[in-house]
C-alpha positions in Angstrom: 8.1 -15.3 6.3 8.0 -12.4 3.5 9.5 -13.0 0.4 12.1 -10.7 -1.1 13.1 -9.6 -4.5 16.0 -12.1 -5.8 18.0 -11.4 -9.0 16.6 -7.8 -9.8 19.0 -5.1 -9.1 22.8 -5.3 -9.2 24.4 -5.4 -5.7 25.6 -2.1 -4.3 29.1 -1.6 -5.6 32.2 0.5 -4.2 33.4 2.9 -7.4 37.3 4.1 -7.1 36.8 7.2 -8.8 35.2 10.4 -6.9 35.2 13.3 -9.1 33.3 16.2 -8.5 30.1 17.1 -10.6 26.7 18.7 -10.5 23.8 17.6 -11.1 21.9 17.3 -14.6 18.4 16.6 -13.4 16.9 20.4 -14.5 13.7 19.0 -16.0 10.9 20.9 -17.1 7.5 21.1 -15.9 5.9 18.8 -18.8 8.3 15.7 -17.3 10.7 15.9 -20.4 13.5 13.3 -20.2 16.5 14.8 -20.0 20.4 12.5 -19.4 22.6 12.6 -16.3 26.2 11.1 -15.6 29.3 11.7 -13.6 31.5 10.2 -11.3 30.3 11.8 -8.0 26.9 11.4 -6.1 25.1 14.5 -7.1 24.6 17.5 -4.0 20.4 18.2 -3.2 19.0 21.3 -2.2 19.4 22.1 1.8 16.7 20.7 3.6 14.0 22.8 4.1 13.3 24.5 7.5 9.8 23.4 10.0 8.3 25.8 11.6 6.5 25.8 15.4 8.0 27.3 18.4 12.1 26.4 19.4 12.9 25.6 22.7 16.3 26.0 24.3 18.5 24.5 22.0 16.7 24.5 19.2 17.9 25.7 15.4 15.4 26.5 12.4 12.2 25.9 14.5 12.9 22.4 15.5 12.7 20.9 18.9 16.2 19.5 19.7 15.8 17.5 22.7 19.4 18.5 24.8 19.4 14.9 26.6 18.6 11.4 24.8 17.1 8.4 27.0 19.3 5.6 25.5 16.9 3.3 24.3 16.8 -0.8 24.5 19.2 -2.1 21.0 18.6 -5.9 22.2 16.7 -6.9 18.8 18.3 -4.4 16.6 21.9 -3.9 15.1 24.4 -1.8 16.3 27.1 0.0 13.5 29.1 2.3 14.0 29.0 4.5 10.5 32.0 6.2 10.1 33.7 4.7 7.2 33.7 5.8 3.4 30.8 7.9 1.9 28.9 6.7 -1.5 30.3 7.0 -4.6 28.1 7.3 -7.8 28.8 7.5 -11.5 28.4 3.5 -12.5 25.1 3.3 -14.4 23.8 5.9 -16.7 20.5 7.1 -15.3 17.7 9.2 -17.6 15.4 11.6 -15.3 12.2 12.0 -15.9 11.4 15.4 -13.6 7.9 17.4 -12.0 6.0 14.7 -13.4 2.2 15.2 -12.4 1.1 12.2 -11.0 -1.9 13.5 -9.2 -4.0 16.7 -8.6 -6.0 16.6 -5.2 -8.2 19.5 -4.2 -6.1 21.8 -1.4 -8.3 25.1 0.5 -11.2 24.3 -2.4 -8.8 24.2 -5.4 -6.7 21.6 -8.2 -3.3 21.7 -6.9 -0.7 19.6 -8.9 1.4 17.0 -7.2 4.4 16.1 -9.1 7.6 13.0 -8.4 10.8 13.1 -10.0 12.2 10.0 -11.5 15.5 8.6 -11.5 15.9 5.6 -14.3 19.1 3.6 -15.1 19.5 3.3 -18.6 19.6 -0.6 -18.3 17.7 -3.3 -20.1 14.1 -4.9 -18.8 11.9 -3.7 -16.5 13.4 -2.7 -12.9 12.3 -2.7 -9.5 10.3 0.8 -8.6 11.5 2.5 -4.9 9.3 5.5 -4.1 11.5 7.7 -2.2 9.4 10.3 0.5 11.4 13.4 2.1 11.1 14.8 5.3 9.9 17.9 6.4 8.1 18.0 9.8 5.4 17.1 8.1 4.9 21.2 7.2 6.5 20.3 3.7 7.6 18.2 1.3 10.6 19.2 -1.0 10.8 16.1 -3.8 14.5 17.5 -4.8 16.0 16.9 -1.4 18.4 13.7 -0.6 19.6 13.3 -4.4 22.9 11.6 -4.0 21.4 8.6 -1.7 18.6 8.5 -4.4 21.1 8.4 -7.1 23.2 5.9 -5.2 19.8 3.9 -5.3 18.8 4.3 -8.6 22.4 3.0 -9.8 21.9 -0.1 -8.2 19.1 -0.7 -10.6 16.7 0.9 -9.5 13.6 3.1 -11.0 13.6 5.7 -8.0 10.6 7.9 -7.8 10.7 11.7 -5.4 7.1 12.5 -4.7 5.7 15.6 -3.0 2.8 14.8 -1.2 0.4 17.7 0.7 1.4 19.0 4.1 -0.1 20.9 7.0 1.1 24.1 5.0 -2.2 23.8 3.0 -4.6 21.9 5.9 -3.7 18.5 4.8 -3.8 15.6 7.7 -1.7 12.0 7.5 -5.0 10.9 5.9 -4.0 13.3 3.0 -0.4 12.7 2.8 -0.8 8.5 2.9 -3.6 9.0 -0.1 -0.6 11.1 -1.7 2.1 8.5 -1.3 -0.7 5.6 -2.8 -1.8 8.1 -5.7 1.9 8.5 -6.7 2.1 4.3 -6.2 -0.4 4.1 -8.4 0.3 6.1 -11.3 3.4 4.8 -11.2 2.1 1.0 -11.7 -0.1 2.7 -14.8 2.7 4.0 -16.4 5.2 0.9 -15.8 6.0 0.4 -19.3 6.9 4.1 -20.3 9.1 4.3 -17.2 10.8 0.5 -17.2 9.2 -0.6 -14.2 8.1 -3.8 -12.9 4.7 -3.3 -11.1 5.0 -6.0 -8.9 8.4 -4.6 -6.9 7.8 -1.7 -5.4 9.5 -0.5 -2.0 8.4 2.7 -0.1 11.6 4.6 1.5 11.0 7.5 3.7 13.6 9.9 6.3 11.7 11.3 9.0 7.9 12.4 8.0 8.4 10.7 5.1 9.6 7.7 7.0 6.5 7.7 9.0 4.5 7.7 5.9 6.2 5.1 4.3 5.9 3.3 7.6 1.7 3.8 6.9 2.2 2.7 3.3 3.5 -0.8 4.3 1.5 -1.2 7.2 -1.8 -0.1 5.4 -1.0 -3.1 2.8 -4.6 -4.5 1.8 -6.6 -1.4 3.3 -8.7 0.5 0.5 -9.9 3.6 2.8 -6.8 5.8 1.8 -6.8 4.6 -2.0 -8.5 7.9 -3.5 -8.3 9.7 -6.5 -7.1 8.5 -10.2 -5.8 4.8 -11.3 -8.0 2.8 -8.8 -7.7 0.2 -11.2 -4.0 -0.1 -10.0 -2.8 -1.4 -6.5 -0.7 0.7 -3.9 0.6 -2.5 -1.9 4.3 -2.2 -1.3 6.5 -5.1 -1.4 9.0 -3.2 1.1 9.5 -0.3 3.4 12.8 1.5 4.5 12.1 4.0 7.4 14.4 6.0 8.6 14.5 7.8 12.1 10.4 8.0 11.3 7.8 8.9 14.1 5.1 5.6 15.0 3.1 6.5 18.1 3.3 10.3 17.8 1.8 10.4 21.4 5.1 9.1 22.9 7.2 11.1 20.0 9.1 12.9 23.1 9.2 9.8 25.7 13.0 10.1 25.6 13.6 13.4 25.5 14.2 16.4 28.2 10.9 18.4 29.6 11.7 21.4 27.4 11.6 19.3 24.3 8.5 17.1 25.3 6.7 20.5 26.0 6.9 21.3 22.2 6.1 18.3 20.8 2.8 18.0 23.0 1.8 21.3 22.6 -1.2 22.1 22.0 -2.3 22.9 18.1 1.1 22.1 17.3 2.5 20.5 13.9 2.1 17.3 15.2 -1.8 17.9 16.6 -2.2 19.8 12.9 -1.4 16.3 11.7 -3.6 14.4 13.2 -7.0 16.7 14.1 -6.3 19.2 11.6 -6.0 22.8 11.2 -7.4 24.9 13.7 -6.9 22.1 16.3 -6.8 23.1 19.9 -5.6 19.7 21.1 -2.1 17.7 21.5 -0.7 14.4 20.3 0.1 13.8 24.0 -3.5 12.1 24.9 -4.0 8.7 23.5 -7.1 9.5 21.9 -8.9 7.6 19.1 -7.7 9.6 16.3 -4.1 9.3 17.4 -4.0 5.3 17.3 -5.7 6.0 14.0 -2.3 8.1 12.6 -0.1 5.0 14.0 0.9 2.7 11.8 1.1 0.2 14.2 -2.4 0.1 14.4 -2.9 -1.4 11.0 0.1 -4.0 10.8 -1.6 -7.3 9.4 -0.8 -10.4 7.3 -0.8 -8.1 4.5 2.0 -5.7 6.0 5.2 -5.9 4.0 8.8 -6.5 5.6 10.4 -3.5 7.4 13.8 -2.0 7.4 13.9 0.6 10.3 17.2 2.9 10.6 17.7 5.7 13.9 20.6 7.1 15.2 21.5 6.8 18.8 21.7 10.6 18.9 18.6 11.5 17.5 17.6 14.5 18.9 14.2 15.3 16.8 12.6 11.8 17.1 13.1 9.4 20.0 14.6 6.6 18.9 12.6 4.2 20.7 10.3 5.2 17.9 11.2 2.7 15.4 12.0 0.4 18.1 8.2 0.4 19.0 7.3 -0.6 15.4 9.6 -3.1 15.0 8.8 -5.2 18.4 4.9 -4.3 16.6 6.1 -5.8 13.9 7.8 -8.7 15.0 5.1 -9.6 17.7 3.0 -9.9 14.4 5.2 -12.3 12.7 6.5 -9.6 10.1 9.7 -9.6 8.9 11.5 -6.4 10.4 15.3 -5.7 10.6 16.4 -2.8 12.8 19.6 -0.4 12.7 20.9 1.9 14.9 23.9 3.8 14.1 26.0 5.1 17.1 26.0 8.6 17.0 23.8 9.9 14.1 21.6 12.9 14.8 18.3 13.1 12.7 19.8 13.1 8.8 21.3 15.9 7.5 20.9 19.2 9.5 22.9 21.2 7.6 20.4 24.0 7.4 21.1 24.7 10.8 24.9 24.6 10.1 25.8 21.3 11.1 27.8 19.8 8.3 28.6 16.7 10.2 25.0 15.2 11.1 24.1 13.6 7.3 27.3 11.9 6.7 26.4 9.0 9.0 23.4 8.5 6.7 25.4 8.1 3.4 28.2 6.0 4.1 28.5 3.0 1.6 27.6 1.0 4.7 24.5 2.1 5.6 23.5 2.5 1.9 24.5 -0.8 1.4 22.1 -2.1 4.2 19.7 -0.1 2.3 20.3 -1.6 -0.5 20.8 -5.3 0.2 17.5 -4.9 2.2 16.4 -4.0 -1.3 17.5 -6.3 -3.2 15.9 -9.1 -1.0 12.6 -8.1 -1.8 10.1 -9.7 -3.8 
């Protein structure tokens, strides 16, 4: 069985007092320390829009399937979040913002990749979570979902934003997973000016970034995406939360309508970008090499650490029997893999397309506090 982290972050906490405030992580591009504090889980950025073709009933460019297969809930948990949202303002956090922790080549030139970093202002080294955002994997905005990284980071928590490259500039998941290790690494070089303990480290990803924090834990052990800087440095993860992430993105559709499946397995779509790369006539649909070869199931091993999977029963972006075919992966494997599903939760927070309701499933205090326990097991 895995083992868990014990005694390392405070237990997620219920605070009575909800005031509103902004947020106070400006930062500079030279990753200057600057002080934040309040009473109220600071408000991110919108999330950005993906682009591709809409079907009928689709907002911003995405494919919202209009009917859901239900999927089988048998080895997960069922909750039903509709109860209070987080509260912050407990522990005094320091950010340490655009960071460079790497600069990869993109279309033949140095670009720099950059994290933000969230770090209570408590004694000792802490636990490190490496937080990846969405973004169909077209981008990769490492300002969005600040309150439930705040929330985190005020359990005790060093909690690290990354941006990572995209299709946008050519990049393929072999890209993007070499980003999330890079920014695992440099973080493990620079433990001691950051208050980090190198050997806890959890990856926590929503949607693309689920997926790739999905291929971080299952990659545990495997050198052939550990490129760049700080080789001297590991990229295992002890953990990985993954929420509503895409595995097998040749069934990424199964339980959708035909109009919605037609999207997603179109050819030299986002998702065939992804995979082949730009320029790509070809679709995610056909189980080809290369598309076992982007599934993390195909590299689960002793090495793999435990899994948290989360997915809304509602999910009209990504099926939901998604997750569920990672964690019976995972399980058949021996690996330690919990599973939520929350009755009723779309894909995160889709207020971009005016929907103001579909992220507050995903920040009540009990989710986050499944989150968080999950967390706090780790070791």
């Amino acid at each position: 069985m895995a083992r868990r982290f014990r005694g390392t972050a405070l237990v997620a906490v219920v605070i009575l007092v909800l005031a509103a405030c902004s947020s106070k992580e400006g930062g500079t591009a030279g990753g200057q320390a600057s002080t934040s504090g309040g009473t109220a889980c600071p408000a991110g950025p919108l999330p950005a829009r993906t682009g591709g073709a809409a079907p009928q009933g689709a907002k911003g460019g995405i494919a919202f399937a209009t009917t859901i297969k239900p999927s089988d809930t048998s080895s997960s948990t069922v909750i039903n979040p509709t109860g209070a949202q987080i509260e912050c303002g407990k522990t005094k956090l320091t950010a340490h913002n655009d960071v460079v922790y790497s600069a990869p080549a993109v279309n033949g030139q140095k670009a720099e990749l950059k994290l933000d970093l969230q770090v209570p202002d408590t004694a000792g080294a802490k636990p490190l979570v490496v937080y990846i955002t969405g973004g169909g994997f077209s981008n990769a905005t490492k300002t969005a979902n600040l309150d439930q990284r705040t929330y985190v980071a005020e359990q005790g928590y060093v909690v690290a934003s990354i941006e990572y490259r995209t299709t946008t500039t050519g990049a393929t998941y072999k890209e993007g997973l070499a980003d999330v290790k890079s920014a695992i690494r440099f973080l493990r070089a620079h433990a001691d000016e950051y208050g980090i303990d190198p050997g806890k480290v959890a990856v926590w990803g929503q949607s693309a970034g689920g997926y790739l924090a999905a291929m971080a834990g299952a990659t545990n052990g495997t050198k052939q995406f550990d490129v760049g800087d700080n080789l001297d440095q590991s990229s295992d993860v002890q953990g990985v939360v993954d929420e509503f992430g895409p595995s097998d993105l040749s069934k990424l559709a199964a339980d959708f309508d035909q109009a919605a499946q037609d999207v997603n397995y179109a050819q030299g779509n986002f998702l065939a970008k992804w995979v082949y790369g730009s320029g790509t006539k070809k679709s995610v649909k056909d189980p080809t090499p290369e598309v076992a070869a982007a599934n993390p199931i195909s590299y689960l091993s002793s090495k793999t650490s435990p899994f948290l999977l989360l997915h809304g029963s509602a999910d009209r972006s990504v099926s939901p029997s998604q997750t569920l075919l990672l964690h019976n992966a995972l399980r058949s494997k021996g690996i330690d893999s919990t599973r939520y599903v929350l009755t009723g939760a779309d894909h995160g927070d889709l207020s971009f397309t005016g929907d103001t309701k579909s992220g507050k499933p995903w920040s009540t205090q009990e989710t986050m506090n499944h989150i968080v326990a999950f967390l706090n097991g780790l070791s």
